[in-house]
PDB file as gemmi writes it, atoms N, CA and C in Angstrom:
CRYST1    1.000    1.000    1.000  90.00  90.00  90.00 P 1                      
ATOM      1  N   UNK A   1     102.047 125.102  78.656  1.00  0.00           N  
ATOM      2  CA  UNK A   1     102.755 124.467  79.764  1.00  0.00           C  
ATOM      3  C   UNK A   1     104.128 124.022  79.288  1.00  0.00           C  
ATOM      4  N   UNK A   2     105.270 124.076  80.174  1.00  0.00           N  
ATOM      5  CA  UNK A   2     106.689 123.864  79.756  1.00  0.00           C  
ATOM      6  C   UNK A   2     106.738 122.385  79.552  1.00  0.00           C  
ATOM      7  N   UNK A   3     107.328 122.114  79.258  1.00  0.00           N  
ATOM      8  CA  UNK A   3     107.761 120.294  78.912  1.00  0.00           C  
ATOM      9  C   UNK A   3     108.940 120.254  80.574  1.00  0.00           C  
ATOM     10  N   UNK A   4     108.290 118.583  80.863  1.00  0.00           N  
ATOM     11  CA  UNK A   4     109.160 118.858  81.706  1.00  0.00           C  
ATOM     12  C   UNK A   4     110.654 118.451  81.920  1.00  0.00           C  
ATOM     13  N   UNK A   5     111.448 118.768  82.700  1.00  0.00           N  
ATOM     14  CA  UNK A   5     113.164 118.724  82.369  1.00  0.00           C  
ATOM     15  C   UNK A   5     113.337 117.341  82.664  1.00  0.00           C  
ATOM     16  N   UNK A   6     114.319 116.802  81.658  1.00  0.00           N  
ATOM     17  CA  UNK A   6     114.573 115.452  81.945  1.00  0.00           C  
ATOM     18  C   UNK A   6     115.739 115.406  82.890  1.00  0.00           C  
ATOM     19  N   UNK A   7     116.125 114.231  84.319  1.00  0.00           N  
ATOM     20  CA  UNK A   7     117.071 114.697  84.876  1.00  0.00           C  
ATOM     21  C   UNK A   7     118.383 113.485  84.236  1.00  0.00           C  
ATOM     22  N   UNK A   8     118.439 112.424  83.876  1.00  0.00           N  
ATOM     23  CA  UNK A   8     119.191 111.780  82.745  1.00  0.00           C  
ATOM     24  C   UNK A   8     118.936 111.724  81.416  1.00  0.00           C  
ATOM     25  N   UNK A   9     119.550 110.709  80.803  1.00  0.00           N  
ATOM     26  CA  UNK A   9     119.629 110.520  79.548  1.00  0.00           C  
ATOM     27  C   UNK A   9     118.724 109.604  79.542  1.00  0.00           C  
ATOM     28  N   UNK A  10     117.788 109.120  78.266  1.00  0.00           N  
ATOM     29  CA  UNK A  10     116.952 108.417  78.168  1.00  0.00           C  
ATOM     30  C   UNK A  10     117.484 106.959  78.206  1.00  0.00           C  
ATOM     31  N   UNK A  11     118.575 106.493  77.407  1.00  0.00           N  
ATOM     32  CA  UNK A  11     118.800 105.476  77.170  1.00  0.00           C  
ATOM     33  C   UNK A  11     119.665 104.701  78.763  1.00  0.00           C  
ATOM     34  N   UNK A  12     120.436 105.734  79.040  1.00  0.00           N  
ATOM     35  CA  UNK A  12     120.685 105.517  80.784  1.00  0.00           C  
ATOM     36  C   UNK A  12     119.712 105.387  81.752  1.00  0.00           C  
ATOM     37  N   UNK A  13     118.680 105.851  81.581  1.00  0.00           N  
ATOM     38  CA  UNK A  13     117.586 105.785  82.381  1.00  0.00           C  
ATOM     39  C   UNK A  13     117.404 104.227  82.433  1.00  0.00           C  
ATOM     40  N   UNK A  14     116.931 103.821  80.823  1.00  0.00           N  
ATOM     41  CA  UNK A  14     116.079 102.719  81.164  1.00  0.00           C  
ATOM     42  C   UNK A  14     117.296 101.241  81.399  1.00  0.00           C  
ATOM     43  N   UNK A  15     118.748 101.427  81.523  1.00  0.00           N  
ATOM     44  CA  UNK A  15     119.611 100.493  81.474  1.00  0.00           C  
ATOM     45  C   UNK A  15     119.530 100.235  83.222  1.00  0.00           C  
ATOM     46  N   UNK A  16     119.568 101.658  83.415  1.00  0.00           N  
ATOM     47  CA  UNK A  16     119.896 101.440  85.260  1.00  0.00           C  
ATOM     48  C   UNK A  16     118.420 100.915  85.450  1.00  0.00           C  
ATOM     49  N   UNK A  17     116.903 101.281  84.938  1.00  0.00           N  
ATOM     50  CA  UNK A  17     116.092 100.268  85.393  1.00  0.00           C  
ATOM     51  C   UNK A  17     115.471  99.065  85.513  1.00  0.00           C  
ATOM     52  N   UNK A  18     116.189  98.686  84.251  1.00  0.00           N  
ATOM     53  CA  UNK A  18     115.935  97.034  84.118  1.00  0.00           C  
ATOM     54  C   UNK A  18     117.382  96.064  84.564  1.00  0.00           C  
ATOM     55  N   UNK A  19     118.576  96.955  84.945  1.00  0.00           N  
ATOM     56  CA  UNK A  19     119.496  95.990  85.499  1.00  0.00           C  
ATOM     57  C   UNK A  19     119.150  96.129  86.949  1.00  0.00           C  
ATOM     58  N   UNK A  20     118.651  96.512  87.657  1.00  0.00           N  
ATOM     59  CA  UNK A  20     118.169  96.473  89.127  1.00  0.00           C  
ATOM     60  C   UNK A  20     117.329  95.326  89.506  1.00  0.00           C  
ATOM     61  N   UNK A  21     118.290  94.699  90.605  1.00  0.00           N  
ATOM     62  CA  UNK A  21     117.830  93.673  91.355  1.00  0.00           C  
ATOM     63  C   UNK A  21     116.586  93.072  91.511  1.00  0.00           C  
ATOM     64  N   UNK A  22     115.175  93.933  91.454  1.00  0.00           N  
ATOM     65  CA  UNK A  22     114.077  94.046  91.198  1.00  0.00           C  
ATOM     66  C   UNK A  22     113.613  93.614  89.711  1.00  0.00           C  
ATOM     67  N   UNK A  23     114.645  93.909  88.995  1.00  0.00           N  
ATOM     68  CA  UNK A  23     113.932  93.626  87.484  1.00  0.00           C  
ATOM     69  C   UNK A  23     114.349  91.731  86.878  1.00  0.00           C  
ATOM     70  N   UNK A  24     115.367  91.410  88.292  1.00  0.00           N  
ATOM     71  CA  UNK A  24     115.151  89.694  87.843  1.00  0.00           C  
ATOM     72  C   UNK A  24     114.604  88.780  88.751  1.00  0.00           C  
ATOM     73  N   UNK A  25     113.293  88.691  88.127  1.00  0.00           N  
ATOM     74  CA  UNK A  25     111.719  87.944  88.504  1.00  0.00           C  
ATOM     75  C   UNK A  25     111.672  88.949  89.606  1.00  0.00           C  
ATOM     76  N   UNK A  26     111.401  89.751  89.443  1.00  0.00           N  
ATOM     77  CA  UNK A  26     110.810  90.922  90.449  1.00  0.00           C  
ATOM     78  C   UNK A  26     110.153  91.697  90.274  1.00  0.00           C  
ATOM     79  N   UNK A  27     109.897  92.861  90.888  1.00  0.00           N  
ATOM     80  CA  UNK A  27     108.385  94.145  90.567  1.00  0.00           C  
ATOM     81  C   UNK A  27     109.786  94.929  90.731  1.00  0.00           C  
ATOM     82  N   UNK A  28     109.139  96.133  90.122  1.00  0.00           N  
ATOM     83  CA  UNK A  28     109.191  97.415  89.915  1.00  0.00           C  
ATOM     84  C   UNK A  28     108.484  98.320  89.934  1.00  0.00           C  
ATOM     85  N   UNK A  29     108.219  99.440  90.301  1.00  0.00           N  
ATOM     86  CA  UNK A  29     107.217 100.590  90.796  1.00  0.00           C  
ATOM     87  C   UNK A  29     107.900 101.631  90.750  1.00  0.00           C  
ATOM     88  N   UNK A  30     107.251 102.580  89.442  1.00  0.00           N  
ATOM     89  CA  UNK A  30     107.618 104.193  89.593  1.00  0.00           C  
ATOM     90  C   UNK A  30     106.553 104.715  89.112  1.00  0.00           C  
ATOM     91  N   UNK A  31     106.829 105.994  89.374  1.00  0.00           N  
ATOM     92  CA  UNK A  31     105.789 106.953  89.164  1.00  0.00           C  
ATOM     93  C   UNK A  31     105.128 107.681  87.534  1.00  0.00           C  
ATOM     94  N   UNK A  32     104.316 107.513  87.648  1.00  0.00           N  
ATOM     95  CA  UNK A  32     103.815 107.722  86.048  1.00  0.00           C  
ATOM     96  C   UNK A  32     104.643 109.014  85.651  1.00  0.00           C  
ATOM     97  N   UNK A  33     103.999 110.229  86.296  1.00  0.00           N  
ATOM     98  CA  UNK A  33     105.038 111.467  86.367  1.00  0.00           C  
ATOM     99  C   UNK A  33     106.393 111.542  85.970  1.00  0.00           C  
ATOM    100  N   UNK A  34     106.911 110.263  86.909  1.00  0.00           N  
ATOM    101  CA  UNK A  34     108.446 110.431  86.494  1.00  0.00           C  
ATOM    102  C   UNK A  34     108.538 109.513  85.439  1.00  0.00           C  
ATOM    103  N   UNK A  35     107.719 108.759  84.981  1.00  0.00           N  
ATOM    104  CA  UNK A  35     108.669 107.703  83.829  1.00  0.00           C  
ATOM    105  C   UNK A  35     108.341 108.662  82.644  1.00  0.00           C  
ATOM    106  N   UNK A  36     107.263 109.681  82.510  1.00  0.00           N  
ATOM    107  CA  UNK A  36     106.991 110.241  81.553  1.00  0.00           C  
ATOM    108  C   UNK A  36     107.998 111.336  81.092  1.00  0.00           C  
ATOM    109  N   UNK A  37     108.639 112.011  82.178  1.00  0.00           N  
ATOM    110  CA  UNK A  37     109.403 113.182  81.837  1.00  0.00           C  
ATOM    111  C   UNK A  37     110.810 112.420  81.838  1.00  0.00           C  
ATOM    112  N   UNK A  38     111.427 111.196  82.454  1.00  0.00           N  
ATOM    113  CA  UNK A  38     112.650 110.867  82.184  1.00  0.00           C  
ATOM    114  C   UNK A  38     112.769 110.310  80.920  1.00  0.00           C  
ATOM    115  N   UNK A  39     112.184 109.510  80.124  1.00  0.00           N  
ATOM    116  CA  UNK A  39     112.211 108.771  79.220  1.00  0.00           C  
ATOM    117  C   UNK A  39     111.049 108.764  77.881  1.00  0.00           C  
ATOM    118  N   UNK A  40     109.746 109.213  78.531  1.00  0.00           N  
ATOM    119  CA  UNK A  40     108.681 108.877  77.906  1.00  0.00           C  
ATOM    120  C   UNK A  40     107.660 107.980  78.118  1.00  0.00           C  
ATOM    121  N   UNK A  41     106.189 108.117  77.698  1.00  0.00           N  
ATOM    122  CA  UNK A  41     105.859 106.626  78.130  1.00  0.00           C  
ATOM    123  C   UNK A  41     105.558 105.891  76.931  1.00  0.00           C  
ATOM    124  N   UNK A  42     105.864 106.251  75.283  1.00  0.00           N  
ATOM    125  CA  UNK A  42     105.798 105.393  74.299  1.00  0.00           C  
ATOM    126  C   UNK A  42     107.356 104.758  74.513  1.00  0.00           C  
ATOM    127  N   UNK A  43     108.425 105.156  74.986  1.00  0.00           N  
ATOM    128  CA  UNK A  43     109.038 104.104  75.084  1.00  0.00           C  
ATOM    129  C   UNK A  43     109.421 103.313  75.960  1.00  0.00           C  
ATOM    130  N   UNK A  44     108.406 103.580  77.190  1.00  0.00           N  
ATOM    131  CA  UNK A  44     108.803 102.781  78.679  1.00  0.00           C  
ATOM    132  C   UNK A  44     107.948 101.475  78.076  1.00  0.00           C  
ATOM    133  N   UNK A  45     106.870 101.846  77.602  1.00  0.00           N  
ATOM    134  CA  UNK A  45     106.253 100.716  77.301  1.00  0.00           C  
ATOM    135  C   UNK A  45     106.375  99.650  76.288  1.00  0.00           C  
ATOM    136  N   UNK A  46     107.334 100.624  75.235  1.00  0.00           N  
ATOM    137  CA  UNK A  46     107.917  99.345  74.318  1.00  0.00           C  
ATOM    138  C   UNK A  46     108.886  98.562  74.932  1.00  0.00           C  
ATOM    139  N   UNK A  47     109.892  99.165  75.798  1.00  0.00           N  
ATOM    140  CA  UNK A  47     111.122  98.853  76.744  1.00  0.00           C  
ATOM    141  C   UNK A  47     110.398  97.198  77.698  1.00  0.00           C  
ATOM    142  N   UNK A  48     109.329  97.796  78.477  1.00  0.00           N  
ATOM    143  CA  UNK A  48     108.589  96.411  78.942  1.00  0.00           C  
ATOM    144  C   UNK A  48     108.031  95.364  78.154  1.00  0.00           C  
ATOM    145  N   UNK A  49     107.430  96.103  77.154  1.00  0.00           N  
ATOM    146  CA  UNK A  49     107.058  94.768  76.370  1.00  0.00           C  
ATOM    147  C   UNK A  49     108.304  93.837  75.809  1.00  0.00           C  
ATOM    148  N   UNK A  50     108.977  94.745  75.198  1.00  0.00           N  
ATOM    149  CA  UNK A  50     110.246  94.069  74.448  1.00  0.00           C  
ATOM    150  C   UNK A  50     110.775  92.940  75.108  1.00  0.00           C  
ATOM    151  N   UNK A  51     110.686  93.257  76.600  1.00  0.00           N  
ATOM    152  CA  UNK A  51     111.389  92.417  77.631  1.00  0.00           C  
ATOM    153  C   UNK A  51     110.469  91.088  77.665  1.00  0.00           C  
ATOM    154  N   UNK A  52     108.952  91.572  77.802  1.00  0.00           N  
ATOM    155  CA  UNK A  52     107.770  90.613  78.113  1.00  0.00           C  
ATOM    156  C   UNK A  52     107.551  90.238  79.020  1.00  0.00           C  
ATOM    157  N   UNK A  53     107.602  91.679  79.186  1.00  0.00           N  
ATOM    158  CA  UNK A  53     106.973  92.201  80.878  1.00  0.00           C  
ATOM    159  C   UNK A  53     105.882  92.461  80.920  1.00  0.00           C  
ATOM    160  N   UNK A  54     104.840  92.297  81.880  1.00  0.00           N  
ATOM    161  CA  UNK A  54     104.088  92.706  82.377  1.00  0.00           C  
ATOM    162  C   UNK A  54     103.381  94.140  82.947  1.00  0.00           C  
ATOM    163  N   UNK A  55     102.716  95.058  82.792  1.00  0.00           N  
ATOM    164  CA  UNK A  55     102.760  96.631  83.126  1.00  0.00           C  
ATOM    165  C   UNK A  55     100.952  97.170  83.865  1.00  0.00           C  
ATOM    166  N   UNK A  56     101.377  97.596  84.779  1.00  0.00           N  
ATOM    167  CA  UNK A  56     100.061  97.664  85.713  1.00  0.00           C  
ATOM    168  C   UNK A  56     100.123  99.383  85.879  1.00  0.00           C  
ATOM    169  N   UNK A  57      98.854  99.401  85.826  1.00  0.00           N  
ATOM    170  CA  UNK A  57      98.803 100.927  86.487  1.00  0.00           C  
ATOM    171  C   UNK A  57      97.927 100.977  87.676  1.00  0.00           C  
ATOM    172  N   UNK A  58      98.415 102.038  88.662  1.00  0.00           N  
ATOM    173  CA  UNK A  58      97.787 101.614  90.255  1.00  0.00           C  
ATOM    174  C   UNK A  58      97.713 102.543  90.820  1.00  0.00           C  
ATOM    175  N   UNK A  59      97.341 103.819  90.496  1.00  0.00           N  
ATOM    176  CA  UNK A  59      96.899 105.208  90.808  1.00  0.00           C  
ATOM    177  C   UNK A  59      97.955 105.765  89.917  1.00  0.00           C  
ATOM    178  N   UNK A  60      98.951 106.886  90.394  1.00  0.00           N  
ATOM    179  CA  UNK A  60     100.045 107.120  89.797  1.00  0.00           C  
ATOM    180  C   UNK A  60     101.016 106.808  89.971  1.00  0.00           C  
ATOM    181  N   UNK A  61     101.272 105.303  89.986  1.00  0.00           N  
ATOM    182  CA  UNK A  61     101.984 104.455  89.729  1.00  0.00           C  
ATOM    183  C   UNK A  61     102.326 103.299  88.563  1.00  0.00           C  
ATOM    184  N   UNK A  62     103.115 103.222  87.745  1.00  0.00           N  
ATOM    185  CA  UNK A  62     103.521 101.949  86.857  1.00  0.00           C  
ATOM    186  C   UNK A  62     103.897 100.557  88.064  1.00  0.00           C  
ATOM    187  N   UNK A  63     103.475  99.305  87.735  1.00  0.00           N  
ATOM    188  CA  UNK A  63     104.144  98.532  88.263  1.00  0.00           C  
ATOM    189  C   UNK A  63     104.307  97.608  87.001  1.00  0.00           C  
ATOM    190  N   UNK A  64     105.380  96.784  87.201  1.00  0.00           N  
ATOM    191  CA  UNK A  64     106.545  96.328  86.122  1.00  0.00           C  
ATOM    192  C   UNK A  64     106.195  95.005  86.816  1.00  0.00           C  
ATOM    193  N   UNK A  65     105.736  93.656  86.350  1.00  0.00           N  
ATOM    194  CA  UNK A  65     106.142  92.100  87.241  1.00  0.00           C  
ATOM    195  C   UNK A  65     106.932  91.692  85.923  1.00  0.00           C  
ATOM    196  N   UNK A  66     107.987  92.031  86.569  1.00  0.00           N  
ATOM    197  CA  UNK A  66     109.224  91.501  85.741  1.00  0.00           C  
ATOM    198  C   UNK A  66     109.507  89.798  85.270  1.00  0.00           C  
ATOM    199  N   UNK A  67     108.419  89.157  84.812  1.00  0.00           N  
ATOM    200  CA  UNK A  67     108.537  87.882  84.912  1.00  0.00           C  
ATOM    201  C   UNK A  67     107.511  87.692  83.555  1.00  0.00           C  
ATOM    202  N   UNK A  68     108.033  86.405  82.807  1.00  0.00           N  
ATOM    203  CA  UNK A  68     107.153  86.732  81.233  1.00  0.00           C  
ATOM    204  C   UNK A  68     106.113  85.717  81.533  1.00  0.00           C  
ATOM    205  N   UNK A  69     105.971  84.938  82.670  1.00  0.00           N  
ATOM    206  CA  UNK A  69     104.872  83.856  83.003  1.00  0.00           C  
ATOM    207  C   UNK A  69     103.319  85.042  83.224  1.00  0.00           C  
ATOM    208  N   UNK A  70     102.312  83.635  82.947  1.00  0.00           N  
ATOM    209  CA  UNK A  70     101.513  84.826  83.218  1.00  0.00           C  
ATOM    210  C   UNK A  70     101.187  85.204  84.608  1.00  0.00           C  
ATOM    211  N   UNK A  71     100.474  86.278  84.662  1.00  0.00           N  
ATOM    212  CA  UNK A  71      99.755  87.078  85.751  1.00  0.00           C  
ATOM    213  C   UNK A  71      98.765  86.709  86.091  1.00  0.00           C  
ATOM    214  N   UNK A  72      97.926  86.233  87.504  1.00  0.00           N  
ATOM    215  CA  UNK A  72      96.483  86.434  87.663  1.00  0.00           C  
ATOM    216  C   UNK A  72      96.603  87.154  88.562  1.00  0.00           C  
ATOM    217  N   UNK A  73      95.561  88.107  88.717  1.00  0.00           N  
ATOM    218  CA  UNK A  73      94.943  89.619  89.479  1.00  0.00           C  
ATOM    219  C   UNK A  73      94.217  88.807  90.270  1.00  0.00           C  
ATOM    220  N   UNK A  74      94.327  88.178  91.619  1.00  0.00           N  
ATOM    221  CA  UNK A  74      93.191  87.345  92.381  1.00  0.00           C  
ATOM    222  C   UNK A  74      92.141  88.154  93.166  1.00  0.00           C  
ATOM    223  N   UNK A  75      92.649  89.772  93.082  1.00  0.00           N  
ATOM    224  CA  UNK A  75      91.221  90.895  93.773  1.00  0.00           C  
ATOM    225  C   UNK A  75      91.730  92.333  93.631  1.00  0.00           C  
TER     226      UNK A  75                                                      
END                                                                             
């Protein structure tokens, strides 16, 4: 199977996604698919932690709670 084409640069990728409006005290939601072929997901996930973020998976979806307090899942 081909690898798939990245459509930016990795390090541009993840600048435009954590300066978005959403990423202060906010969610974020993308697609597993796409965070894997733009960037990767060993480094989407160091990228969130680093921050001390939070990271959910929700079918094929990532969600990001951009906030380092904790989380409770109430259902």
């Amino acid at each position: 199977m081909d690898q798939p084409c990245r459509i930016t640069d990795p390090e541009t990728w993840i600048a435009l996604i954590f300066a978005a409006k959403a990423a202060k005290d906010g969610v974020i939601r993308r697609s597993i698919s796409w965070v894997d072929r733009e960037v990767g997901r060993d480094r989407f996930l160091f990228e969130v932690r680093r921050r001390g973020f939070h990271l959910l998976m929700a079918g094929d979806q990532f969600v990001i709670v951009c906030d380092p307090r904790p989380v409770h899942i109430l259902f």
